[in-house]
C-alpha positions, -999 to +999 in steps of 0.1 A: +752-470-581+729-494-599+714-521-569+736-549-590+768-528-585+761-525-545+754-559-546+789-567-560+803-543-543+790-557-509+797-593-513+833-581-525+837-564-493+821-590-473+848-613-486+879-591-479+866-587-448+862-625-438+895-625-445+907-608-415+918-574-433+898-539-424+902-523-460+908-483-461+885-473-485+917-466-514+926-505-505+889-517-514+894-508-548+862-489-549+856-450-556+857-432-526+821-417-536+809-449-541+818-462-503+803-436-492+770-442-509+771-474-490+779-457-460+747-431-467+726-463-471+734-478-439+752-514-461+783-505-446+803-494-417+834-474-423+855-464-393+847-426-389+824-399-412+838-402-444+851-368-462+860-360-497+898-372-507+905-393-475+905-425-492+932-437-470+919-426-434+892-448-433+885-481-427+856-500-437+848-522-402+822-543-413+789-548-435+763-539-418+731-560-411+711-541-433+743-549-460+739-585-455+700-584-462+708-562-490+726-593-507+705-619-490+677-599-507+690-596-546+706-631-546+668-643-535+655-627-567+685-639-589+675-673-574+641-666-585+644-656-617+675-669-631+683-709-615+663-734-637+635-749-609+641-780-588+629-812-596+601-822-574 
């Protein structure tokens, strides 16, 4: 995954789960192989070791500290490079 598509991906989850629901991977509507790059990464926090075709065994608890930085870390630079600058 391209850093933009694991940005999405997190604040997509982030949202879902600030909702109160605990997705199972299939219900995330993400590629299993993809939530498990997350998981590799340390951006995410699924409920158990992920495996091949159990995309409805797992949940994804929670993003992880190192997920939130992750966003907090690309929206900085979107920020920085894309928001026309503040008056003074």
């Amino acid at each position: 995954m391209k850093d933009n598509d694991k940005r999405v991906a997190l604040i997509r989850l982030r949202d879902i789960i600030y909702s109160g629901v605990r997705p199972t991977v299939r219900e995330s509507g993400f590629s299993t192989e993809n939530v498990e790059e997350l998981a590799k990464e340390g951006l995410i926090l699924p409920s158990g070791k992920m495996s091949g075709d159990e995309s409805d065994r797992y949940l994804i608890e929670e993003i992880s500290s190192a997920g939130h930085a992750f966003i907090s870390q690309h929206r900085t630079l979107y920020d920085q490079f894309y928001l026309p600058p503040t008056p003074a």
